[in-house]
N, CA, C and O atoms as a printed pandas DataFrame, in Angstrom:
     atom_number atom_name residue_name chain_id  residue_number  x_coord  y_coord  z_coord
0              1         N          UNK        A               1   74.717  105.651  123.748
1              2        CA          UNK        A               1   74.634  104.573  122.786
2              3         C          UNK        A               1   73.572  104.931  121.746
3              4         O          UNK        A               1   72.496  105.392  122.125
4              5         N          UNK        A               2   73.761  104.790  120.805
5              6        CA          UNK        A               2   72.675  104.805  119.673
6              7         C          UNK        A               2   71.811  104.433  119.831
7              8         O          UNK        A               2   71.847  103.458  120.582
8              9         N          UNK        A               3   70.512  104.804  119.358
9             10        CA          UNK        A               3   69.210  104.159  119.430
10            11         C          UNK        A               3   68.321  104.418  118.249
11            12         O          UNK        A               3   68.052  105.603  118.055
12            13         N          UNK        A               4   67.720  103.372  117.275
13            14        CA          UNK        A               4   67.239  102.979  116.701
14            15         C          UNK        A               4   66.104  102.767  116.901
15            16         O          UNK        A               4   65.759  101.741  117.488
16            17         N          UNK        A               5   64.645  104.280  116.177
17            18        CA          UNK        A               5   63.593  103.943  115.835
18            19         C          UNK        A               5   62.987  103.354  114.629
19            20         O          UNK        A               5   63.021  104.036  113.605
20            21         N          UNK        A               6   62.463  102.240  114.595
21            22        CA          UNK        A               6   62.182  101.736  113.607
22            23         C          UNK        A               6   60.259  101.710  113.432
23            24         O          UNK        A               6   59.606  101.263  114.375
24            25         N          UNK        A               7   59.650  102.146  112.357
25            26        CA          UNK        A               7   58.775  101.839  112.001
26            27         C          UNK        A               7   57.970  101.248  111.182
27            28         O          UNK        A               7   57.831  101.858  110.122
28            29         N          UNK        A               8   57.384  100.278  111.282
29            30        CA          UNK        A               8   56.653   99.052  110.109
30            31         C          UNK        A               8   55.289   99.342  109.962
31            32         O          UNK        A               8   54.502   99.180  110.894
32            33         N          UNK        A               9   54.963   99.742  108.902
33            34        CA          UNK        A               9   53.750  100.045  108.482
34            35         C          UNK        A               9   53.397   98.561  108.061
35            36         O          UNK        A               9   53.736   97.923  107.064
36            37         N          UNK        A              10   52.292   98.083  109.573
37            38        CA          UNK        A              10   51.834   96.663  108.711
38            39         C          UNK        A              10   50.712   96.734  107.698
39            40         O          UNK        A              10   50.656   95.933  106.765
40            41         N          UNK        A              11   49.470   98.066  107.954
41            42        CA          UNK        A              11   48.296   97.722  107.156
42            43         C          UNK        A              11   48.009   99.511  106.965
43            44         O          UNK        A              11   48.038  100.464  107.744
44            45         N          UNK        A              12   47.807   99.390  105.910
45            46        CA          UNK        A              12   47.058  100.948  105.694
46            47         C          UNK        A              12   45.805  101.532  105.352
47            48         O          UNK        A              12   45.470  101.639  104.172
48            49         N          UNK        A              13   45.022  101.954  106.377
49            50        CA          UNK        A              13   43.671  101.444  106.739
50            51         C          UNK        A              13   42.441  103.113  105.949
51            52         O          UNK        A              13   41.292  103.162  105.510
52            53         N          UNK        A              14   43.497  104.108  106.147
53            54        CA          UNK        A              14   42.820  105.565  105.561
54            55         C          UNK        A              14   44.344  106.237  104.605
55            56         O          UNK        A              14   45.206  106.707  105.349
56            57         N          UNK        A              15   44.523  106.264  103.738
57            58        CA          UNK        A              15   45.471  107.081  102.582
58            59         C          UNK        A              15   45.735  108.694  103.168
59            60         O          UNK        A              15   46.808  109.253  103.396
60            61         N          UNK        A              16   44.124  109.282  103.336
61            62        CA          UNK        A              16   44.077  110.434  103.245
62            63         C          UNK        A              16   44.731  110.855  105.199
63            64         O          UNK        A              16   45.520  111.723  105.574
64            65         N          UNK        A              17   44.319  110.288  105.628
65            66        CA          UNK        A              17   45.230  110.274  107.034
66            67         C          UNK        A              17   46.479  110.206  107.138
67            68         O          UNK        A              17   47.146  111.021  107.776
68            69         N          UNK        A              18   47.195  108.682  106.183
69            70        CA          UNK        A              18   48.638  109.163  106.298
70            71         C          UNK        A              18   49.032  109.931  105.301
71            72         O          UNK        A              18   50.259  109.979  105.391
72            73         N          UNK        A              19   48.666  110.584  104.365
73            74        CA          UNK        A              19   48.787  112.110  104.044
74            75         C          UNK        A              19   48.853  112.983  105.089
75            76         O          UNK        A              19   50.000  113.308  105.397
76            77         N          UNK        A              20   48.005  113.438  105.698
77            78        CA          UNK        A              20   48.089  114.636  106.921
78            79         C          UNK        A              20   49.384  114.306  107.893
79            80         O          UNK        A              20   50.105  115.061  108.546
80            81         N          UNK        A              21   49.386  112.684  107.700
81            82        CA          UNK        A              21   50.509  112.410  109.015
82            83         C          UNK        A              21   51.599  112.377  108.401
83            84         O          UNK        A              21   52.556  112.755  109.076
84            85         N          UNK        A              22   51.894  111.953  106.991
85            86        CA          UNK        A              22   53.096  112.570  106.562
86            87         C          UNK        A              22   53.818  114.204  106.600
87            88         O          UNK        A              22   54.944  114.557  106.950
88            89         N          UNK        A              23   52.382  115.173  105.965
89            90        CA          UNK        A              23   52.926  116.225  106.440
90            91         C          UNK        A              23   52.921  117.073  107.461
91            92         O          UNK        A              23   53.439  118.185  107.358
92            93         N          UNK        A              24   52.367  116.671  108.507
93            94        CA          UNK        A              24   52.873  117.454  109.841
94            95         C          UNK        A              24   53.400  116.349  110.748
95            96         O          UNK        A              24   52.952  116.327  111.895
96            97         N          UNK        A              25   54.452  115.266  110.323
97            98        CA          UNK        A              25   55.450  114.805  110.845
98            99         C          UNK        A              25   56.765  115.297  110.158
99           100         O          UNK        A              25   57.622  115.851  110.846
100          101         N          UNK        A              26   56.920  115.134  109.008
101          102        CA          UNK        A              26   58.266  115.723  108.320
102          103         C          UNK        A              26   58.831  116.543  109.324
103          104         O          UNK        A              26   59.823  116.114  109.913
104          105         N          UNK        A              27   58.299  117.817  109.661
105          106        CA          UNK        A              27   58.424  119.046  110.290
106          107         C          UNK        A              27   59.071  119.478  111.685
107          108         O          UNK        A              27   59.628  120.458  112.178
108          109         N          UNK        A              28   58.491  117.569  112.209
109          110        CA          UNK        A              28   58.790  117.998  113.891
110          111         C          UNK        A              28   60.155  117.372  114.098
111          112         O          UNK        A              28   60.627  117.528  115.223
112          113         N          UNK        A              29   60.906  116.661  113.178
113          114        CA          UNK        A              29   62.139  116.519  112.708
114          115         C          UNK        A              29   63.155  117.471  112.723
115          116         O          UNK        A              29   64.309  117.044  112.714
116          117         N          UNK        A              30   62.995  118.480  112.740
117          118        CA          UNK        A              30   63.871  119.960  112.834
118          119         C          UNK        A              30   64.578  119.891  114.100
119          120         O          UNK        A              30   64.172  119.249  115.068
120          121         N          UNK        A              31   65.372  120.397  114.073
121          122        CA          UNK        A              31   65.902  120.214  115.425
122          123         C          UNK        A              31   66.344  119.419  116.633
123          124         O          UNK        A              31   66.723  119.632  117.784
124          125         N          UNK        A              32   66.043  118.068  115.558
125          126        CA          UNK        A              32   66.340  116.772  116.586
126          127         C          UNK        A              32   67.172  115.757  115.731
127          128         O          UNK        A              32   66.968  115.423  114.564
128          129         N          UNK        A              33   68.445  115.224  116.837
129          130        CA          UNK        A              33   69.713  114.771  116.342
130          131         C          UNK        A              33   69.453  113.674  115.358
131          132         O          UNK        A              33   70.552  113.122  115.317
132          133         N          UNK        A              34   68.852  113.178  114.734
133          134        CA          UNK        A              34   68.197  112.260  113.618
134          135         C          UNK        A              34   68.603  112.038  112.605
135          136         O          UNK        A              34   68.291  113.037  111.957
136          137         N          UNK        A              35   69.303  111.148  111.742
137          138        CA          UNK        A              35   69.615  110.281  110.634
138          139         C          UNK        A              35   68.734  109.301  110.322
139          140         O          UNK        A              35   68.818  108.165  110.790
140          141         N          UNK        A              36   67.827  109.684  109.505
141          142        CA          UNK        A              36   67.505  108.908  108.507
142          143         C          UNK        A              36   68.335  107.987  107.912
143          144         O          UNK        A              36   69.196  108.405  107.138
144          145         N          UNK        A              37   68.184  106.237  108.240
145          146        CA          UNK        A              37   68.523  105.450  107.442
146          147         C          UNK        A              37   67.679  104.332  106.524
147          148         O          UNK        A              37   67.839  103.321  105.841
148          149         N          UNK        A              38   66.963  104.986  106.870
149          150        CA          UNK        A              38   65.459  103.997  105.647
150          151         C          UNK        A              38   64.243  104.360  105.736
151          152         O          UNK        A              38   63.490  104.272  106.706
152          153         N          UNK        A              39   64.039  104.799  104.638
153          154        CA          UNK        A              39   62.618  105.654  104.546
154          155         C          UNK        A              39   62.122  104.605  103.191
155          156         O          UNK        A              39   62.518  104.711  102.030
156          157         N          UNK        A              40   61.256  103.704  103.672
157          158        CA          UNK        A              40   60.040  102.891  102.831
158          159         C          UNK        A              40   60.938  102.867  101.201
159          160         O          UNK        A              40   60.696  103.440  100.138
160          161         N          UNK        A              41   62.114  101.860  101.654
161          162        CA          UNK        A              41   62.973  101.412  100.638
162          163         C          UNK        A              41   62.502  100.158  100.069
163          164         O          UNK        A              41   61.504   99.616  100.543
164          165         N          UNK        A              42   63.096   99.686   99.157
165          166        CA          UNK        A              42   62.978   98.466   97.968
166          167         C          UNK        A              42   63.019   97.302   99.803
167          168         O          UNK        A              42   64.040   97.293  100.491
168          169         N          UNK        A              43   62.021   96.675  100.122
169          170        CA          UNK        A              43   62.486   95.063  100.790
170          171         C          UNK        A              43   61.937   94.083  100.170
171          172         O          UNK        A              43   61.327   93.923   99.113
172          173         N          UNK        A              44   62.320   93.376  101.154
173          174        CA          UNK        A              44   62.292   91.298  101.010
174          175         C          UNK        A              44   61.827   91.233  102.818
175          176         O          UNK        A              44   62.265   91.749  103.846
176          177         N          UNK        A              45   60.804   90.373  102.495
177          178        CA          UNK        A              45   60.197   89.818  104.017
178          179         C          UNK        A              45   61.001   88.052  103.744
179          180         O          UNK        A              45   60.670   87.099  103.039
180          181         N          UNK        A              46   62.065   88.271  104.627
181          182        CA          UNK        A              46   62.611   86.993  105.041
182          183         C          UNK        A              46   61.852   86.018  105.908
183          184         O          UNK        A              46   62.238   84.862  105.733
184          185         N          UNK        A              47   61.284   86.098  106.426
185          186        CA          UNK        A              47   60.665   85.920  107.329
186          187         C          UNK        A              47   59.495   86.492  108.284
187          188         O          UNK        A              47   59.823   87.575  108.769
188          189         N          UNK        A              48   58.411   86.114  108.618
189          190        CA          UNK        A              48   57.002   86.666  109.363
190          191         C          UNK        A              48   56.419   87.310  108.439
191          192         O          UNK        A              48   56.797   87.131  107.281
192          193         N          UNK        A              49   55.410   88.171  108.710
193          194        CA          UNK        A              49   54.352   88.640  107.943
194          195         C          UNK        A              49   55.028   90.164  107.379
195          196         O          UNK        A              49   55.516   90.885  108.249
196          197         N          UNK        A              50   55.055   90.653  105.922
197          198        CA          UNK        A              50   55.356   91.276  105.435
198          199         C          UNK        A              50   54.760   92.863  105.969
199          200         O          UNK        A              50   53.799   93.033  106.718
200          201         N          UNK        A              51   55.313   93.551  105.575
201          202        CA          UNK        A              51   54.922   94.960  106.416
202          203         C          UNK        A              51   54.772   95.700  104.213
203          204         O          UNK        A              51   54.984   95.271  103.080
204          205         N          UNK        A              52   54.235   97.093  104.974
205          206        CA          UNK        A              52   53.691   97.255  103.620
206          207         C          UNK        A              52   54.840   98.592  103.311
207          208         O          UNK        A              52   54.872   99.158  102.219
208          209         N          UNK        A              53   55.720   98.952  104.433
209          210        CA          UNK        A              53   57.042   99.625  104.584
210          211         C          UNK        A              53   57.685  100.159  105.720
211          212         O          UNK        A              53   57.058  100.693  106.635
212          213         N          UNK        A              54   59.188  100.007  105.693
213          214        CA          UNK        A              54   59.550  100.272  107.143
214          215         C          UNK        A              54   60.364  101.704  107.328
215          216         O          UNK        A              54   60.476  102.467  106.369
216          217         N          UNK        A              55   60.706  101.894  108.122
217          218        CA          UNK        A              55   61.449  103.845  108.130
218          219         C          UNK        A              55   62.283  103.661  109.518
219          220         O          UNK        A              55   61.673  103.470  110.570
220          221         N          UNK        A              56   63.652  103.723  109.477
221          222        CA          UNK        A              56   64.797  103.483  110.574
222          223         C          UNK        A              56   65.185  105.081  110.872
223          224         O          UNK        A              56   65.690  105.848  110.052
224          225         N          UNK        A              57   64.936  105.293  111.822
225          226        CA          UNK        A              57   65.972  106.940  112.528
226          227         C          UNK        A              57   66.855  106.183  113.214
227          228         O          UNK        A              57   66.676  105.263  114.012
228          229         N          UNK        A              58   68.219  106.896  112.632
229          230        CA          UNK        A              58   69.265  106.687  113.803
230          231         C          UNK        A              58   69.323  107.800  114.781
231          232         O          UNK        A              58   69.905  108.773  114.304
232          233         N          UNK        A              59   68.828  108.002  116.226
233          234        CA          UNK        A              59   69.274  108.822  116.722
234          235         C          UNK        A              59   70.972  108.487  118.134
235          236         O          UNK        A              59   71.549  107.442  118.435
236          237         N          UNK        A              60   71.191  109.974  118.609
237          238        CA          UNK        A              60   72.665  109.550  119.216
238          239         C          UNK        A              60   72.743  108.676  120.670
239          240         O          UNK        A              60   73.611  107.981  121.199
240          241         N          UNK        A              61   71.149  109.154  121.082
241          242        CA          UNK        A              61   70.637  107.807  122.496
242          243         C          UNK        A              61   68.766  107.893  122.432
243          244         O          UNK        A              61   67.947  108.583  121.825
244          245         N          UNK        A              62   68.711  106.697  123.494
245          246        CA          UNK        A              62   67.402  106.374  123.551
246          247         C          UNK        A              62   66.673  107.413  124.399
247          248         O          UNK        A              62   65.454  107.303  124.534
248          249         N          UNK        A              63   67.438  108.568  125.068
249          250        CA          UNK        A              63   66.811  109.526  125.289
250          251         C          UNK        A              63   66.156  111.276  124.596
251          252         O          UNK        A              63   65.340  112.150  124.887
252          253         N          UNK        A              64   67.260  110.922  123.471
253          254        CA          UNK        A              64   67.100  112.113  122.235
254          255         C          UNK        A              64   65.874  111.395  121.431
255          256         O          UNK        A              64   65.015  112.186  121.041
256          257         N          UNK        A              65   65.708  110.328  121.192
257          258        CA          UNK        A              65   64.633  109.799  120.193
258          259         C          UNK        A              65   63.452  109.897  121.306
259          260         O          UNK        A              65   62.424  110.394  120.846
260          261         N          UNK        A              66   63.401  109.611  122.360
261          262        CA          UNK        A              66   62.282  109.415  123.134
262          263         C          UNK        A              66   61.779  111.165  122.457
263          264         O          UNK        A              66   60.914  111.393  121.611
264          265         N          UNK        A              67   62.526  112.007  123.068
265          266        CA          UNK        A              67   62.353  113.317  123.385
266          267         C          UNK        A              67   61.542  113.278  121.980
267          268         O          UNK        A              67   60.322  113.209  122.130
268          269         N          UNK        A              68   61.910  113.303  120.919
269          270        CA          UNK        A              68   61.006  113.500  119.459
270          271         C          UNK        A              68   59.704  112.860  119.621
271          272         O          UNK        A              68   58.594  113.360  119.439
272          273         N          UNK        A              69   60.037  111.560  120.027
273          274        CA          UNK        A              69   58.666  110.366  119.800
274          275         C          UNK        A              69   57.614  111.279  120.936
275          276         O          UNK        A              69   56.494  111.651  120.585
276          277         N          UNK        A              70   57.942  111.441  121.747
277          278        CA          UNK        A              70   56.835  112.590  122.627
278          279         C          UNK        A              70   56.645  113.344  123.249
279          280         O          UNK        A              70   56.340  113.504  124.431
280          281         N          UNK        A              71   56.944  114.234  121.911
281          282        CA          UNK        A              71   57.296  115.993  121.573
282          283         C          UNK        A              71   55.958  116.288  121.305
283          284         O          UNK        A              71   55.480  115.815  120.273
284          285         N          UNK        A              72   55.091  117.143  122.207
285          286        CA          UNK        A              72   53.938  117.483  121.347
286          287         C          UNK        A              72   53.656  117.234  120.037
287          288         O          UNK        A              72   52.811  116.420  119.664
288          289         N          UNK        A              73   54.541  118.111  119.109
289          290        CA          UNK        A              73   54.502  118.422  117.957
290          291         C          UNK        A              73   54.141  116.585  117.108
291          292         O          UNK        A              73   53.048  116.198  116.693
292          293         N          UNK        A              74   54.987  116.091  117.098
293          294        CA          UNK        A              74   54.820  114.966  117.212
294          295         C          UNK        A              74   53.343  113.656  117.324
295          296         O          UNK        A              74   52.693  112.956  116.547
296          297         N          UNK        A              75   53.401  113.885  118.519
297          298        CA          UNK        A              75   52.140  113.540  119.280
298          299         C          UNK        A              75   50.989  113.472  118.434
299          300         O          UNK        A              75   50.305  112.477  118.193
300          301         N          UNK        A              76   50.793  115.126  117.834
301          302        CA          UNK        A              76   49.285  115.397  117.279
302          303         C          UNK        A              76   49.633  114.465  116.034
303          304         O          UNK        A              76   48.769  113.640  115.735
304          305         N          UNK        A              77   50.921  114.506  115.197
305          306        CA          UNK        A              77   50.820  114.025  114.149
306          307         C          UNK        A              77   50.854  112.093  114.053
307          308         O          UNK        A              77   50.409  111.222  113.305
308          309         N          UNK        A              78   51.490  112.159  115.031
309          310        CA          UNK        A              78   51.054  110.479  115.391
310          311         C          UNK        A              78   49.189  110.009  115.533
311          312         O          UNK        A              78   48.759  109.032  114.919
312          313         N          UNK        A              79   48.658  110.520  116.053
313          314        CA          UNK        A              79   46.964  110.675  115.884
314          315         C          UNK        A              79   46.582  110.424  114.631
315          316         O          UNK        A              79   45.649  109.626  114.541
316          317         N          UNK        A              80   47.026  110.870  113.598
317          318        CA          UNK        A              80   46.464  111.017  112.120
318          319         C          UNK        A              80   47.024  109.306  111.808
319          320         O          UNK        A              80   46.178  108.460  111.521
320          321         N          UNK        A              81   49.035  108.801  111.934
321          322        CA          UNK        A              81   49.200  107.736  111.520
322          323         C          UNK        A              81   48.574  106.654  112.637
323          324         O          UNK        A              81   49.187  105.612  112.406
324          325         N          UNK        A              82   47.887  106.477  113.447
325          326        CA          UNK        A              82   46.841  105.961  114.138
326          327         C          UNK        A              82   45.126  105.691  113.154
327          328         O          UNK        A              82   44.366  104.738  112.981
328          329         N          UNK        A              83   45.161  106.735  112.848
329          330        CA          UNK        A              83   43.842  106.704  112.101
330          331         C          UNK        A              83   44.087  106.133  110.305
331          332         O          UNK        A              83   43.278  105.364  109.784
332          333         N          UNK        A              84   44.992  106.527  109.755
333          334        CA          UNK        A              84   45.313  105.822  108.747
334          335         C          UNK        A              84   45.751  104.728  108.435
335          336         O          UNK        A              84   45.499  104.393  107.277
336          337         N          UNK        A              85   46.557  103.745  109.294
337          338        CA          UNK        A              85   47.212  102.536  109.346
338          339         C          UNK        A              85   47.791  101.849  110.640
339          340         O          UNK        A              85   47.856  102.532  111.662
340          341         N          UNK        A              86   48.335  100.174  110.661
341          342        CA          UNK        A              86   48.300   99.686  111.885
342          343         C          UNK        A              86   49.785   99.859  111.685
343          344         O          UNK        A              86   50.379   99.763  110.611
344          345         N          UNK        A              87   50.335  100.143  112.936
345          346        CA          UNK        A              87   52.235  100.436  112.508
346          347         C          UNK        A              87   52.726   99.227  113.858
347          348         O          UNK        A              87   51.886   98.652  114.550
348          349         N          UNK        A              88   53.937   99.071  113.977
349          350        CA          UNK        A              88   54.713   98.790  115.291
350          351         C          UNK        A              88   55.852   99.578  114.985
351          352         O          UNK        A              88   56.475   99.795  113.945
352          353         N          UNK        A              89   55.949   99.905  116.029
353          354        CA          UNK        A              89   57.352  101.116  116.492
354          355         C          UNK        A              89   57.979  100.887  117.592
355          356         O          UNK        A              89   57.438  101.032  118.688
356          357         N          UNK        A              90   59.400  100.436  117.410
357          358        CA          UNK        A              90   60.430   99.922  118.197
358          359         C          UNK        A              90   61.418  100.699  118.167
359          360         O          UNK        A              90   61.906  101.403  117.283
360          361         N          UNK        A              91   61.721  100.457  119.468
361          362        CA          UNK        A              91   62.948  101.596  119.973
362          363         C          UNK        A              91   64.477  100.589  120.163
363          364         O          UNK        A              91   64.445   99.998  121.242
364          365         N          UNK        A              92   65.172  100.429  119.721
365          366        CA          UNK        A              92   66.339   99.107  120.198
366          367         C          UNK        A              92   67.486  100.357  120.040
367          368         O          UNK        A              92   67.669  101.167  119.132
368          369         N          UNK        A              93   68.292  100.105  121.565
369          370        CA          UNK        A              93   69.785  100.458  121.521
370          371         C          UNK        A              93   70.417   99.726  121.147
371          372         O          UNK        A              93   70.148   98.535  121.301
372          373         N          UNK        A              94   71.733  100.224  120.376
373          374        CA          UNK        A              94   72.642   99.181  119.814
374          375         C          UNK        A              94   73.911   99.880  119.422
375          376         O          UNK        A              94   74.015  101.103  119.331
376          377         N          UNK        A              95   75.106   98.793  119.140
377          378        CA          UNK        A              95   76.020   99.339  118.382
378          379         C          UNK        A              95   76.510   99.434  117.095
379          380         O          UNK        A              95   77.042   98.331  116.968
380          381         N          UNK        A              96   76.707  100.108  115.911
381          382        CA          UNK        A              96   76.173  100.515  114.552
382          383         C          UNK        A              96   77.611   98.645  114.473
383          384         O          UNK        A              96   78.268   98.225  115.425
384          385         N          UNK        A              97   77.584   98.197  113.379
385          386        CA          UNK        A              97   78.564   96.684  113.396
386          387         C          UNK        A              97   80.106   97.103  113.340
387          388         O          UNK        A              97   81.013   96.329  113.647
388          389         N          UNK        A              98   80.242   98.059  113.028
389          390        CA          UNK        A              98   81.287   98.297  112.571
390          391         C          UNK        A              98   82.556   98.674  114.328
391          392         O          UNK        A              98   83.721   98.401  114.618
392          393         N          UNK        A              99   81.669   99.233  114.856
393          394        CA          UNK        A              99   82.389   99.285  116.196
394          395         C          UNK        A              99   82.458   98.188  117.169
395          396         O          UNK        A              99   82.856   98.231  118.333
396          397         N          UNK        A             100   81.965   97.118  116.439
397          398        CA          UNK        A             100   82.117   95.572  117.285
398          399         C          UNK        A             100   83.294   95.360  116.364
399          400         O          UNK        A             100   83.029   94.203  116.038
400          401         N          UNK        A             101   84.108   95.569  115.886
401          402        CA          UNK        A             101   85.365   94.754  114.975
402          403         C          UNK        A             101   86.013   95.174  115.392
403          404         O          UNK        A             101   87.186   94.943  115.101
């Protein structure tokens, strides 16, 4: 089943941190089954407290995304978006809508 990492950048606390964590995260992306479907696009906070941007991976299960989320490689670069800003990162399986019709 698909699984959907989603990340919400609620507060961004050091710039120059998520710099470093932008570029040695890009990288550890190689090789892992991953679709990008929203990378810190145009939103609207419908509701609750606004996030300052969000970033969706589609991967093909909740065990291929795990495998990325803590992949060494990974890991170190998560440290840096720790030190630069407050995030929540959710993992939800699901089915994309179109295969419920």
């Amino acid at each position: 089943m698909t699984a959907y990492l989603i990340q919400s950048r609620l507060e961004t606390t050091d710039e120059a941190e998520l710099d470093t964590y932008s570029a040695l995260a890009r990288p550890t992306l190689a090789g892992h089954p991953v679709t990008p479907l929203v990378v810190y696009g145009d939103q609207l906070t419908l509701e609750g407290e606004p996030s300052e941007g969000v970033v969706i991976f589609a991967f093909p299960s909740k065990a291929e995304a795990l495998a990325w989320y803590q992949s060494p490689d990974y890991a170190a670069a998560r440290e840096h978006r720790a030190k630069g800003a407050r995030y929540q990162v959710t993992l939800v399986e699901g089915l994309w809508w179109r295969t419920m019709l």
